[in-house]
DRENPA-3360 file (N, C-alpha, C; in nm, 2 decimals, always signed):
BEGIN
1 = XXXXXXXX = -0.11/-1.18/+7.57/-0.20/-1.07/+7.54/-0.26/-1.01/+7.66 ~ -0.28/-0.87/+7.63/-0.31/-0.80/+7.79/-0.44/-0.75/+7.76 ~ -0.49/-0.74/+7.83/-0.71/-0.70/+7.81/-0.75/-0.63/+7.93 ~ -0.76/-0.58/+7.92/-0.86/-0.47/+8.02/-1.06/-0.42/+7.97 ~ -1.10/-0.48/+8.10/-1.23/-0.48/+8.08/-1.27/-0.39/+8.17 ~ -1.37/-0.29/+8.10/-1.41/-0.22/+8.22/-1.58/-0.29/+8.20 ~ -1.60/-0.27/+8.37/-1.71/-0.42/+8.41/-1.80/-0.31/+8.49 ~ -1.87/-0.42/+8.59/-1.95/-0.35/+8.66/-2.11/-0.38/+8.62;
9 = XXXXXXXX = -2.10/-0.47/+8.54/-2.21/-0.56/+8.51/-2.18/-0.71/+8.51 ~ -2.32/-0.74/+8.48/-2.32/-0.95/+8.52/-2.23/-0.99/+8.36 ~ -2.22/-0.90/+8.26/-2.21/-0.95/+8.13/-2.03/-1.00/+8.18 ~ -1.98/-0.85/+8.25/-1.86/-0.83/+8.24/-1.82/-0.93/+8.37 ~ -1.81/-0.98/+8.44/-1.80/-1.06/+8.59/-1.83/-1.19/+8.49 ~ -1.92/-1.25/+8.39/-1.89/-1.36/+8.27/-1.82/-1.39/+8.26 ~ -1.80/-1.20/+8.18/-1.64/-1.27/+8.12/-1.50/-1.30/+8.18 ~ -1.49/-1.24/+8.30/-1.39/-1.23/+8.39/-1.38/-1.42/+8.43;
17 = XXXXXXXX = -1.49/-1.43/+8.49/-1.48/-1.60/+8.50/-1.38/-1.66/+8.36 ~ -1.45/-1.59/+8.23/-1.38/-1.69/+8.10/-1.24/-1.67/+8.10 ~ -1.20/-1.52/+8.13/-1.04/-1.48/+8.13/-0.96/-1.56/+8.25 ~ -1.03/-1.57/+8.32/-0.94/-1.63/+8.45/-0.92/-1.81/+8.42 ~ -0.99/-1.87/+8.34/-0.95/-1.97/+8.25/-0.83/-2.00/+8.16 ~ -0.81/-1.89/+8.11/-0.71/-1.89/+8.01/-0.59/-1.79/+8.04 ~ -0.50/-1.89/+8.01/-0.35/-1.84/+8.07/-0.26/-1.74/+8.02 ~ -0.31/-1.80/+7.87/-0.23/-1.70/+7.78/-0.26/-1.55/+7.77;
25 = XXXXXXXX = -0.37/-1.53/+7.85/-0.48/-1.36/+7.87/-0.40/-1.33/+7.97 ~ -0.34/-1.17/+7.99/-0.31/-1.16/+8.13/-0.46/-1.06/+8.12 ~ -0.56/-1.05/+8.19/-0.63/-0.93/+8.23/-0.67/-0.87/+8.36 ~ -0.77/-0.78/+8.31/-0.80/-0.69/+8.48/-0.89/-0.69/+8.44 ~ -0.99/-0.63/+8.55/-1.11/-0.59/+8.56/-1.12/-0.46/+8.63 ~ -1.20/-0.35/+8.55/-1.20/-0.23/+8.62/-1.33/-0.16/+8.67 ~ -1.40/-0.13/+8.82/-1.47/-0.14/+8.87/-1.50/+0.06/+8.87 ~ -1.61/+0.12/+8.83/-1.58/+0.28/+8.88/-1.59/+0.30/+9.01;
33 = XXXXXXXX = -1.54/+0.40/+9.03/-1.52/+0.47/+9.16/-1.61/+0.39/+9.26 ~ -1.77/+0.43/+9.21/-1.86/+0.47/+9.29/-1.92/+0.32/+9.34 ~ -1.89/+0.19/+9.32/-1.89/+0.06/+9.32/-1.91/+0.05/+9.41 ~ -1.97/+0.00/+9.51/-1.97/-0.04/+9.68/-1.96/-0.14/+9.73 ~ -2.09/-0.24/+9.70/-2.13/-0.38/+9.72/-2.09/-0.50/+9.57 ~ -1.97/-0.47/+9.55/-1.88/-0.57/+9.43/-1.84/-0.71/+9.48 ~ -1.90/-0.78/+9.38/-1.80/-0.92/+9.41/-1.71/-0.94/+9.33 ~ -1.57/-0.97/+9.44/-1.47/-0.95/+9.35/-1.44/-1.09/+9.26;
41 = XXXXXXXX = -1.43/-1.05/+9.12/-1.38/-1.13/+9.04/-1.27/-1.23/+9.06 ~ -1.26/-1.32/+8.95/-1.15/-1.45/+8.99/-1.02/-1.36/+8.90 ~ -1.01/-1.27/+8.86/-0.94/-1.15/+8.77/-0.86/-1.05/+8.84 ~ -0.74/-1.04/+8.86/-0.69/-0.92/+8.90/-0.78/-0.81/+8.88 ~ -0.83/-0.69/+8.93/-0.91/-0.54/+8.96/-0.88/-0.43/+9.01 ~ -0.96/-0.31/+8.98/-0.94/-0.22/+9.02/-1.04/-0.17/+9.07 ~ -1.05/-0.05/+9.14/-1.18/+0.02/+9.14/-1.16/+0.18/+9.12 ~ -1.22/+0.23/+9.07/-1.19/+0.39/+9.04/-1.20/+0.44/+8.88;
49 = XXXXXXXX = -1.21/+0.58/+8.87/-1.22/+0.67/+8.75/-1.06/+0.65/+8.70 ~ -1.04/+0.69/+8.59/-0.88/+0.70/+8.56/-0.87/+0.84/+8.50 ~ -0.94/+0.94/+8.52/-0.91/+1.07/+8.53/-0.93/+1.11/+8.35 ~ -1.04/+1.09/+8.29/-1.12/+1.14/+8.18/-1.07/+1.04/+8.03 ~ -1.04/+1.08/+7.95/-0.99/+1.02/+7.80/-0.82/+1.00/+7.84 ~ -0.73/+1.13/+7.87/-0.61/+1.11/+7.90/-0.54/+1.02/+8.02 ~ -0.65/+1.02/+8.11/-0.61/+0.95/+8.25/-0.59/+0.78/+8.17 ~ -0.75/+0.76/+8.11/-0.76/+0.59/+8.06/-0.64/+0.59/+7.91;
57 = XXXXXXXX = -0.60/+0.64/+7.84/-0.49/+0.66/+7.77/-0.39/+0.60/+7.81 ~ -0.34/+0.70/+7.90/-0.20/+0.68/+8.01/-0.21/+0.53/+8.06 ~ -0.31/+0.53/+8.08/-0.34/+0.33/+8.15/-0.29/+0.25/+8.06 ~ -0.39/+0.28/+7.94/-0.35/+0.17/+7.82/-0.25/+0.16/+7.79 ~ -0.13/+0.27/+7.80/-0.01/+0.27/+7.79/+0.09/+0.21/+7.85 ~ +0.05/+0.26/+8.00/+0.14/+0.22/+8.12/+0.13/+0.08/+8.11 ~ +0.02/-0.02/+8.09/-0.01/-0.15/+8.10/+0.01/-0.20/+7.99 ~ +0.05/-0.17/+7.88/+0.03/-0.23/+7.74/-0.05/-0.31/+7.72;
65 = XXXXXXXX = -0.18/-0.27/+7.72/-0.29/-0.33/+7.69/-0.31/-0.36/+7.54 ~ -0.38/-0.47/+7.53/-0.40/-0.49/+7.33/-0.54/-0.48/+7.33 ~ -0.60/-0.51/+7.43/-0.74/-0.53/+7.38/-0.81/-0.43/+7.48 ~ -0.90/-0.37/+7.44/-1.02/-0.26/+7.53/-1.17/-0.36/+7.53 ~ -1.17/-0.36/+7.71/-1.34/-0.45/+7.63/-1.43/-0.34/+7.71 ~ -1.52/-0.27/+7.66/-1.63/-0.16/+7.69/-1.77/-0.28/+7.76 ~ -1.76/-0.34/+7.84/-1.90/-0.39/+7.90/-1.93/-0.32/+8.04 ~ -1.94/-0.20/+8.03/-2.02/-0.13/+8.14/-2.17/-0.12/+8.09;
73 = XXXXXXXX = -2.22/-0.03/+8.16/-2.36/-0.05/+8.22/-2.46/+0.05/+8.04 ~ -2.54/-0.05/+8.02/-2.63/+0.03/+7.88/-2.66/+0.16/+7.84 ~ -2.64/+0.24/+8.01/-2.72/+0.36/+8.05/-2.59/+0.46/+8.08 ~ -2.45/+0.38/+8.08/-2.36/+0.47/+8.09/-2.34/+0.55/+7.95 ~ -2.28/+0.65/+7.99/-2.24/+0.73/+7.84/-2.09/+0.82/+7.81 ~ -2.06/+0.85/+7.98/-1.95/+0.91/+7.96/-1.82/+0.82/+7.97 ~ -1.77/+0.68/+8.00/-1.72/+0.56/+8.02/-1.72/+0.52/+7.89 ~ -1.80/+0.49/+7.76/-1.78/+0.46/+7.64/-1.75/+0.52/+7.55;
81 = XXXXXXXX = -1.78/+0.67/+7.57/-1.71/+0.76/+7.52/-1.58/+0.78/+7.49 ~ -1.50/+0.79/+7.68/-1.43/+0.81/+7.67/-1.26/+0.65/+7.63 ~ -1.38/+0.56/+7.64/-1.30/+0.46/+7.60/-1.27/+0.39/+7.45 ~ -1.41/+0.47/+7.35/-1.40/+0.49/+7.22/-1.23/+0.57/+7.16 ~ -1.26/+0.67/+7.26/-1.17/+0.79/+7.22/-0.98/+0.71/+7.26 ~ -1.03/+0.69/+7.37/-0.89/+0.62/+7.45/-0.85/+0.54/+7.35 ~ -0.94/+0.42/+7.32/-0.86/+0.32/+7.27/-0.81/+0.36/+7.10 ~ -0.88/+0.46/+7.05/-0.82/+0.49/+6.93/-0.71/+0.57/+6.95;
89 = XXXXXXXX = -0.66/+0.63/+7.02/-0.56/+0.69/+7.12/-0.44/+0.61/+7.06 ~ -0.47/+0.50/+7.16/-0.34/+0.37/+7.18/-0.33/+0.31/+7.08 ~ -0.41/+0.31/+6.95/-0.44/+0.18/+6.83/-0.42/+0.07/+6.85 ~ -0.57/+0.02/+6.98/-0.59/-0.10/+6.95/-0.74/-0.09/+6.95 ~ -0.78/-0.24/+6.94/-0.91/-0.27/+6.91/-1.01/-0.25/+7.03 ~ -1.12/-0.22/+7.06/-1.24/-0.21/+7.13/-1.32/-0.27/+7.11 ~ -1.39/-0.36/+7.21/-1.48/-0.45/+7.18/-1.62/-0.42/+7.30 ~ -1.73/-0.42/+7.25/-1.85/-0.36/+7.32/-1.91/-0.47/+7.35;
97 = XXXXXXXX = -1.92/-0.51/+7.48/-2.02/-0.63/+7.53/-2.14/-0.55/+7.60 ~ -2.25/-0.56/+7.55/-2.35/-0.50/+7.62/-2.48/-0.58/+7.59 ~ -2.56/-0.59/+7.72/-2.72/-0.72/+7.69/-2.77/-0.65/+7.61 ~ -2.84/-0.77/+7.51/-2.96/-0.69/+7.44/-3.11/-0.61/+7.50 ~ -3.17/-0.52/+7.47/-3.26/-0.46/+7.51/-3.34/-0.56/+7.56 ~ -3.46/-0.50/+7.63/-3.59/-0.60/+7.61/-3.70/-0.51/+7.50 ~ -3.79/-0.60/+7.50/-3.88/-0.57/+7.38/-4.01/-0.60/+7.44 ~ -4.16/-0.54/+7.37/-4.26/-0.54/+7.49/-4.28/-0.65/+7.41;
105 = XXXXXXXX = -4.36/-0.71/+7.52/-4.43/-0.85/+7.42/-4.58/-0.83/+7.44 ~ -4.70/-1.01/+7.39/-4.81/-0.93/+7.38/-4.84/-0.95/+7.52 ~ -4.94/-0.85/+7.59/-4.99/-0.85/+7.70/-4.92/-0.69/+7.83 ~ -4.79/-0.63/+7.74/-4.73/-0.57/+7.78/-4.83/-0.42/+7.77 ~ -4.82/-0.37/+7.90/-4.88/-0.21/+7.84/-4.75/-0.09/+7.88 ~ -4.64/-0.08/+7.79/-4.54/+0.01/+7.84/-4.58/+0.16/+7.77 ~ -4.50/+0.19/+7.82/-4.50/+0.38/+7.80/-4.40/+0.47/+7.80 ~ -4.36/+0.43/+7.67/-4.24/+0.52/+7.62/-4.14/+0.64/+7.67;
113 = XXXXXXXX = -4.04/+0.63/+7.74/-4.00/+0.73/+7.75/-3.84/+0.74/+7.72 ~ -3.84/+0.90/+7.69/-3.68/+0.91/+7.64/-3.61/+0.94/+7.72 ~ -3.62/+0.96/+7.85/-3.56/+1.03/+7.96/-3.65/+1.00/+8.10 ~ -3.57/+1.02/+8.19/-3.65/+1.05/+8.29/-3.69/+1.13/+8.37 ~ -3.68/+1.26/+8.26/-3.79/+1.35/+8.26/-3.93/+1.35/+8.27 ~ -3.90/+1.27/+8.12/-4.01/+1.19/+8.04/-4.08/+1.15/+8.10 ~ -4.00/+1.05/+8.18/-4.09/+0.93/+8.29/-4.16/+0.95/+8.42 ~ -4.08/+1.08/+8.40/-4.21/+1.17/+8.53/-4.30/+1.21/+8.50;
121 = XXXXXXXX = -4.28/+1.25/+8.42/-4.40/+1.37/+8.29/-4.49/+1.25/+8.26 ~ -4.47/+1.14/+8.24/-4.54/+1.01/+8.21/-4.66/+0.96/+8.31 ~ -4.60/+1.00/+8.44/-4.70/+0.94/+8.56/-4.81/+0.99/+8.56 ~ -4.83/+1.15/+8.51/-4.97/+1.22/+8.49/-4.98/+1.32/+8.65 ~ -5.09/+1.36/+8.70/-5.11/+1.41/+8.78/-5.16/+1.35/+8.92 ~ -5.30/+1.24/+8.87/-5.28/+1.17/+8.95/-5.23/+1.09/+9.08 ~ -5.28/+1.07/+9.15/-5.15/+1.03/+9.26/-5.15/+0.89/+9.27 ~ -5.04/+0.83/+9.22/-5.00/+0.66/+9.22/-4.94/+0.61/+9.31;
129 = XXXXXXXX = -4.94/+0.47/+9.31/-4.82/+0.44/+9.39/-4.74/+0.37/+9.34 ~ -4.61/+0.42/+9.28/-4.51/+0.36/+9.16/-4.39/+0.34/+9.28 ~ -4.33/+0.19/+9.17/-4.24/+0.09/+9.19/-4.13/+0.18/+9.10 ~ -4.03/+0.22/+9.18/-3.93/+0.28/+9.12/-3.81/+0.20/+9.07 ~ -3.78/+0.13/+8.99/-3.66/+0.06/+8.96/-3.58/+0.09/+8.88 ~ -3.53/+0.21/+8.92/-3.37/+0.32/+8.84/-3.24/+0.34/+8.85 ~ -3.25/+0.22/+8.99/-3.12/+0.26/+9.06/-3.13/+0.39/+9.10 ~ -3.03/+0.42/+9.16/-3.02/+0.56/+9.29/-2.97/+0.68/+9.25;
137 = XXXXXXXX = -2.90/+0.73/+9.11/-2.85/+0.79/+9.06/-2.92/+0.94/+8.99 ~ -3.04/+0.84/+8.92/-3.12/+0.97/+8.86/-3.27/+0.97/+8.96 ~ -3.28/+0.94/+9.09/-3.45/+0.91/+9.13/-3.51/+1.11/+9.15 ~ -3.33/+1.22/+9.13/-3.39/+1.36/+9.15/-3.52/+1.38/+9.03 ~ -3.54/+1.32/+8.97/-3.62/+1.35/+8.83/-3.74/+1.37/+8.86 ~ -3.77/+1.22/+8.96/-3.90/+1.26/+9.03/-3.92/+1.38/+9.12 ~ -3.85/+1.40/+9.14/-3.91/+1.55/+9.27/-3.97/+1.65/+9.17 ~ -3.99/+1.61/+9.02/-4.13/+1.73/+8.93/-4.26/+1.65/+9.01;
145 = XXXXXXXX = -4.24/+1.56/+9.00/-4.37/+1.47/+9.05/-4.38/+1.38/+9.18 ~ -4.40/+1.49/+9.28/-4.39/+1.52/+9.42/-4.55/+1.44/+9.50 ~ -4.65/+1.43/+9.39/-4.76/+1.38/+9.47/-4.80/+1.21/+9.45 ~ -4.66/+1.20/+9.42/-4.67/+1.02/+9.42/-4.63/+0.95/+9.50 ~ -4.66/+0.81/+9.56/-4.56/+0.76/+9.65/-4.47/+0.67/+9.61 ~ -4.36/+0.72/+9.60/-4.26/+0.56/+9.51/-4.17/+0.52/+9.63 ~ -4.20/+0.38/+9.59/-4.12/+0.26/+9.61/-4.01/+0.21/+9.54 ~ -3.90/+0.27/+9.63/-3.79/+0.29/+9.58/-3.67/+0.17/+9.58;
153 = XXXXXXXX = -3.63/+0.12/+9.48/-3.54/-0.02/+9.51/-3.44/+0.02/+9.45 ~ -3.33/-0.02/+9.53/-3.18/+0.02/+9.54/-3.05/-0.08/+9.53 ~ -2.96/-0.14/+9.47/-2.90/-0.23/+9.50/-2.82/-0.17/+9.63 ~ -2.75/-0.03/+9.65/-2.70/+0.02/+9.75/-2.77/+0.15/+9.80 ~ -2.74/+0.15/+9.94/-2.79/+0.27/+10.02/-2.77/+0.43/+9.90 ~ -2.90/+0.48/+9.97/-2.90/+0.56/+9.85/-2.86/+0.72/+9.98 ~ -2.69/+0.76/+9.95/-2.63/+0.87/+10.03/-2.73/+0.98/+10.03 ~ -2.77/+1.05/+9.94/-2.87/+1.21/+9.94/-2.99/+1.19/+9.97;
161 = XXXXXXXX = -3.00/+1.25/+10.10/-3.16/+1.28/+10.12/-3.28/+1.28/+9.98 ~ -3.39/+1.25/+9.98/-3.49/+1.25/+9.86/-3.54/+1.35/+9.86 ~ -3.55/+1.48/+9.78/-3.67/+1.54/+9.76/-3.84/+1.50/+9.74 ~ -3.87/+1.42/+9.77/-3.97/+1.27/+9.74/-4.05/+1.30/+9.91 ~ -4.16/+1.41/+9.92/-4.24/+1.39/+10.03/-4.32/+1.23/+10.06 ~ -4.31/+1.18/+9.98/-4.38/+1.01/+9.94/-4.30/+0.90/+9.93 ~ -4.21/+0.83/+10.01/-4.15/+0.76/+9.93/-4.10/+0.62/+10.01 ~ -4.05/+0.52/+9.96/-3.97/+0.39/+10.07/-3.91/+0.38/+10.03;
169 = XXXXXXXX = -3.80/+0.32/+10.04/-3.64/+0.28/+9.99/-3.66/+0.13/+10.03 ~ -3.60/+0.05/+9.96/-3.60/-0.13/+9.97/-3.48/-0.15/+9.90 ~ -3.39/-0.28/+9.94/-3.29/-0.28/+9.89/-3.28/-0.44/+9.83 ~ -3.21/-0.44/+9.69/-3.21/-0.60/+9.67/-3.14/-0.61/+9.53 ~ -3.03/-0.74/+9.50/-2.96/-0.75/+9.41/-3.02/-0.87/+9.30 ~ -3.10/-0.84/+9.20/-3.14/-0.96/+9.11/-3.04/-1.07/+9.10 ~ -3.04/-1.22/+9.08/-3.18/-1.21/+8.99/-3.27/-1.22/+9.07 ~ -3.45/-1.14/+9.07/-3.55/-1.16/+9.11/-3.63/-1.29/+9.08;
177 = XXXXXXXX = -3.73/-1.36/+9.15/-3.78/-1.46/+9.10/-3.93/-1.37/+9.11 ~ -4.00/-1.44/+8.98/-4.12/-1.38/+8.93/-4.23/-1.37/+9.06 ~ -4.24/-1.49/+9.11/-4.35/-1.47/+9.23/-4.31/-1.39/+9.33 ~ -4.22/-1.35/+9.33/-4.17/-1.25/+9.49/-4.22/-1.11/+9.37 ~ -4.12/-1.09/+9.31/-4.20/-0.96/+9.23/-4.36/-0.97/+9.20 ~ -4.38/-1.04/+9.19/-4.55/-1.04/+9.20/-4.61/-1.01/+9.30 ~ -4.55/-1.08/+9.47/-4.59/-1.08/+9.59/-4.61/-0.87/+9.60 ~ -4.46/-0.83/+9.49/-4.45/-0.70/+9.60/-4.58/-0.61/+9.54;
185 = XXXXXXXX = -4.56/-0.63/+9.40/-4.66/-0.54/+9.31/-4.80/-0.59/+9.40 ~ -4.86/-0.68/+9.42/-4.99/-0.66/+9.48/-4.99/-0.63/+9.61 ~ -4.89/-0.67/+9.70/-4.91/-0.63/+9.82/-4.87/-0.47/+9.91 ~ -4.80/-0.44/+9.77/-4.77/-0.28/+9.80/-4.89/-0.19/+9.76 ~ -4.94/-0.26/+9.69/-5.13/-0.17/+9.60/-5.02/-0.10/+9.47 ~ -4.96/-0.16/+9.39/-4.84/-0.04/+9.34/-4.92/-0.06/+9.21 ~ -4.96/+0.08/+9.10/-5.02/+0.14/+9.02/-4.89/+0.12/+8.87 ~ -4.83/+0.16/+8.91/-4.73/+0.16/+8.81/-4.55/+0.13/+8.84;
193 = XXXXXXXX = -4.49/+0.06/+8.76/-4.37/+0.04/+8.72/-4.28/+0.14/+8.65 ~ -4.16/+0.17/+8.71/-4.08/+0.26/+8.64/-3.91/+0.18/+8.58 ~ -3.93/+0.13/+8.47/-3.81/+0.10/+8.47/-3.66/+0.19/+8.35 ~ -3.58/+0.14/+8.36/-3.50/+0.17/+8.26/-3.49/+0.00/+8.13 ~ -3.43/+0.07/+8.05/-3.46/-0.07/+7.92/-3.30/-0.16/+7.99 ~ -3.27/-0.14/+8.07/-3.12/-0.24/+8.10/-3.14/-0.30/+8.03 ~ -3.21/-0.47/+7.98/-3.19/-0.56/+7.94/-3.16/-0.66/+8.05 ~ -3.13/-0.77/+8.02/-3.06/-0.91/+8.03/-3.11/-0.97/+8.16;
201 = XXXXXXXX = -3.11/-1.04/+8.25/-3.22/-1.15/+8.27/-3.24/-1.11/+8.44 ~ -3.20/-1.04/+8.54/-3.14/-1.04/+8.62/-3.32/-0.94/+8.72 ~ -3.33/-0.87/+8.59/-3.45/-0.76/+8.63/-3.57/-0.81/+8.59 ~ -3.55/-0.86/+8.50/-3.67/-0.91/+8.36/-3.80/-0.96/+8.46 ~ -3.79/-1.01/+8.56/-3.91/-1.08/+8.65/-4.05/-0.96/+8.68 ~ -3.95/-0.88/+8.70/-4.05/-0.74/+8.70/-4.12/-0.71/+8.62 ~ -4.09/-0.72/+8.54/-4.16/-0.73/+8.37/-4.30/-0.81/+8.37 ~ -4.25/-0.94/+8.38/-4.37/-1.03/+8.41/-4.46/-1.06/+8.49;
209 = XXXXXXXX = -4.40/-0.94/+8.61/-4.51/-0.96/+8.70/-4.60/-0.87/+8.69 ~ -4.56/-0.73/+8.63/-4.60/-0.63/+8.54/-4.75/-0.68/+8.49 ~ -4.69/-0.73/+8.37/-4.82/-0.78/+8.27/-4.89/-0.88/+8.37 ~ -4.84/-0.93/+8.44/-4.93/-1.08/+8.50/-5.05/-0.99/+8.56 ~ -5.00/-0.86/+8.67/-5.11/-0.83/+8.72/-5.18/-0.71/+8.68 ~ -5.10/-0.68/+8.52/-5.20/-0.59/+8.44/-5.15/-0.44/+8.48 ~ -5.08/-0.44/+8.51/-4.99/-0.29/+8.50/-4.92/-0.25/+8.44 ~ -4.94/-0.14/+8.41/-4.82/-0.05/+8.30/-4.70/+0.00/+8.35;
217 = XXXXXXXX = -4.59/-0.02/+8.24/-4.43/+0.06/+8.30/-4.37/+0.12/+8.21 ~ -4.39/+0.20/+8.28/-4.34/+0.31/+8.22/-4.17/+0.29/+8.16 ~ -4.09/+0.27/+8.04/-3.95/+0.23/+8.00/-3.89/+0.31/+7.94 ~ -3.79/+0.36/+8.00/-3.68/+0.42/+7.97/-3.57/+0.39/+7.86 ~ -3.57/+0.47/+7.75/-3.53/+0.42/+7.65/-3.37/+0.45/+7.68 ~ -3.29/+0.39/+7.63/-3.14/+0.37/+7.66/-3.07/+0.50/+7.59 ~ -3.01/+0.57/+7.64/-2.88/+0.67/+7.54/-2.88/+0.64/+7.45 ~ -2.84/+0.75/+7.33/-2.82/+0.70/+7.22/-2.66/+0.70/+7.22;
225 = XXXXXXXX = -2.59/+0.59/+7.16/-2.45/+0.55/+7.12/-2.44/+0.54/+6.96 ~ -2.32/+0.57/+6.96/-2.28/+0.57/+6.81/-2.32/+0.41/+6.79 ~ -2.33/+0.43/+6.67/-2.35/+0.28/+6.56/-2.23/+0.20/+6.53 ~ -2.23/+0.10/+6.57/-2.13/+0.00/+6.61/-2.16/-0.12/+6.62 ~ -2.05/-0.20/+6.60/-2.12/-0.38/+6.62/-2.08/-0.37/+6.77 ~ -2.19/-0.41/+6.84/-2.15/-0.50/+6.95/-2.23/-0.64/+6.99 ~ -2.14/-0.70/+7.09/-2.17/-0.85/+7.11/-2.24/-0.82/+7.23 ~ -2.33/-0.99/+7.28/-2.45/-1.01/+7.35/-2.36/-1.09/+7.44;
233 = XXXXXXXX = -2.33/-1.18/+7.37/-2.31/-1.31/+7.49/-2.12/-1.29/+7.55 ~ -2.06/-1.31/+7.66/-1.95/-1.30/+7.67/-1.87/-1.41/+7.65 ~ -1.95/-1.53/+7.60/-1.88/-1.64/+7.48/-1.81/-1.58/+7.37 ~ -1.94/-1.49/+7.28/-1.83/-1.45/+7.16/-1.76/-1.37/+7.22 ~ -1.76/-1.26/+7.31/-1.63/-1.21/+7.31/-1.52/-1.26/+7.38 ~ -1.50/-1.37/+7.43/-1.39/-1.49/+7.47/-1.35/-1.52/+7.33 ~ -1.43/-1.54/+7.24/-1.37/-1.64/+7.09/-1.33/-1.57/+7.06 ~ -1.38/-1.41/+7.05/-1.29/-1.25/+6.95/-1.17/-1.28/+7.01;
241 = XXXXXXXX = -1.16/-1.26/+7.14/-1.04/-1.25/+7.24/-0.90/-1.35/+7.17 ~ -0.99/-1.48/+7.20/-0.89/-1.61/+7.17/-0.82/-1.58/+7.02 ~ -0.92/-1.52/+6.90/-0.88/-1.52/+6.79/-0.75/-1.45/+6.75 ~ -0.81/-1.33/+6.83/-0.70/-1.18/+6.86/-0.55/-1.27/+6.89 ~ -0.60/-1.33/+7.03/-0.49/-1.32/+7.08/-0.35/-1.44/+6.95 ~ -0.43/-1.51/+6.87/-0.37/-1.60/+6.79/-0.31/-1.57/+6.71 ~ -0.31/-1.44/+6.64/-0.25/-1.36/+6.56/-0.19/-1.22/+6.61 ~ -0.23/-1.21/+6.74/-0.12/-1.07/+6.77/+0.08/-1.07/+6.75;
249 = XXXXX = +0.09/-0.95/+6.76/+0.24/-0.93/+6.80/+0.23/-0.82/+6.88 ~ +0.29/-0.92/+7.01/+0.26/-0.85/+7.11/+0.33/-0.65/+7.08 ~ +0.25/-0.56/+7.17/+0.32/-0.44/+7.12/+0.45/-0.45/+7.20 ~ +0.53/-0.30/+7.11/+0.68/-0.30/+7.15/+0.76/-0.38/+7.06 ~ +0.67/-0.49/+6.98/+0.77/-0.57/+6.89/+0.81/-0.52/+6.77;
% end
């Protein structure tokens, strides 16, 4: 059986460890374009776009893939899309590994937001000193809200100049441990948290140091995706995998 995962998360680099176990899987792992600082898997890989719905089609083709595994990033949209569309394309199956959300708990003071528009619109007028944790992609959102100073954390160098008269850039790859995120929030004076809902365990410290020292964060609520089952842990989707793979015929037969 042939499986193609497109990755680029801790869920998907899991599963790559589980496939590189088992012999009877041939798989890959596919990394986007824009990837920099990757560690490479124990899995054959790639890195790059495949040129829209038709490009990833052509793939599934070229490769005779059976299985599609969708575990990219929560906040992606155009990648699941187009791999929805792809793999109904080829007729095979798609399997969605994505972490579960987080949820506030008690002691939490978050603040809703649907965008990060929103989450600028959120900060108020005021002038704060916010912990930006968005990754480097969308931080243009802030330039509406120009009289803050954010502290900017990046897993990689962030290429475009900042519209952000206020701002620091810091660089670092979770998992965080709770006391160091504690250290930064007090020792920076930082007012407020800006996160996105990612999920899964890697960021989560920020959270807790959040509530510990009584600050609010502002959370970014995830895309909306079509309604669909997907899995949490990259165990079950090894066991889907194994199952699949026990009753396939391989294609071409």
């Amino acid at each position: 059986m042939r499986v193609l995962v497109l990755g680029g998360t801790f869920e998907a680099s899991k599963l790559a460890d589980l496939l590189a176990e088992q012999s009877g899987i041939s798989s890959m792992l596919s990394f986007a374009g824009r990837t920099k600082a990757l560690r490479p898997p124990k899995i054959p890989y790639r890195i790059g776009g495949f040129g829209g719905v038709d490009g990833l089609n052509a793939f599934l083709e070229a490769e005779r893939i059976d299985v599609l595994v969708d575990a990219t990033h929560p906040f992606a949209t155009q990648m699941p899309r187009n791999a929805a569309i792809a793999a109904a394309r080829a007729r095979i199956p798609r399997v969605v590994l994505s972490r579960p959300a987080w949820f506030a708990q008690p002691g939490d003071h978050w603040i809703d937001a649907a965008d990060m528009a929103a989450a600028a619109a959120a900060l108020g007028r005021e002038r704060k000193r916010v912990f930006l944790t968005i990754g480097r992609l969308q931080i243009g959102a802030f330039s509406a809200a120009p009289q803050h100073f954010y502290l900017i954390r990046t897993i990689e160098p962030i290429a475009l100049s900042l519209d952000l008269p206020h701002h620091r850039v810091i660089h670092g790859r979770g998992p965080f441990a709770f006391e160091a995120e504690e250290k930064l929030l007090r020792e920076e004076s930082i007012d407020l948290v800006v996160s996105k809902n990612s999920g899964g365990e890697a960021a989560f410290a920020k959270l807790v140091a959040a509530r510990h020292v009584g600050l609010p964060v502002v959370m970014v609520a995830r895309p909306r995706q079509a309604l669909e089952p997907v899995l949490h842990d990259p165990a079950e989707v090894m066991a889907l995998l194994l199952h699949h793979c026990s009753t396939l015929t391989p294609r071409g037969v």
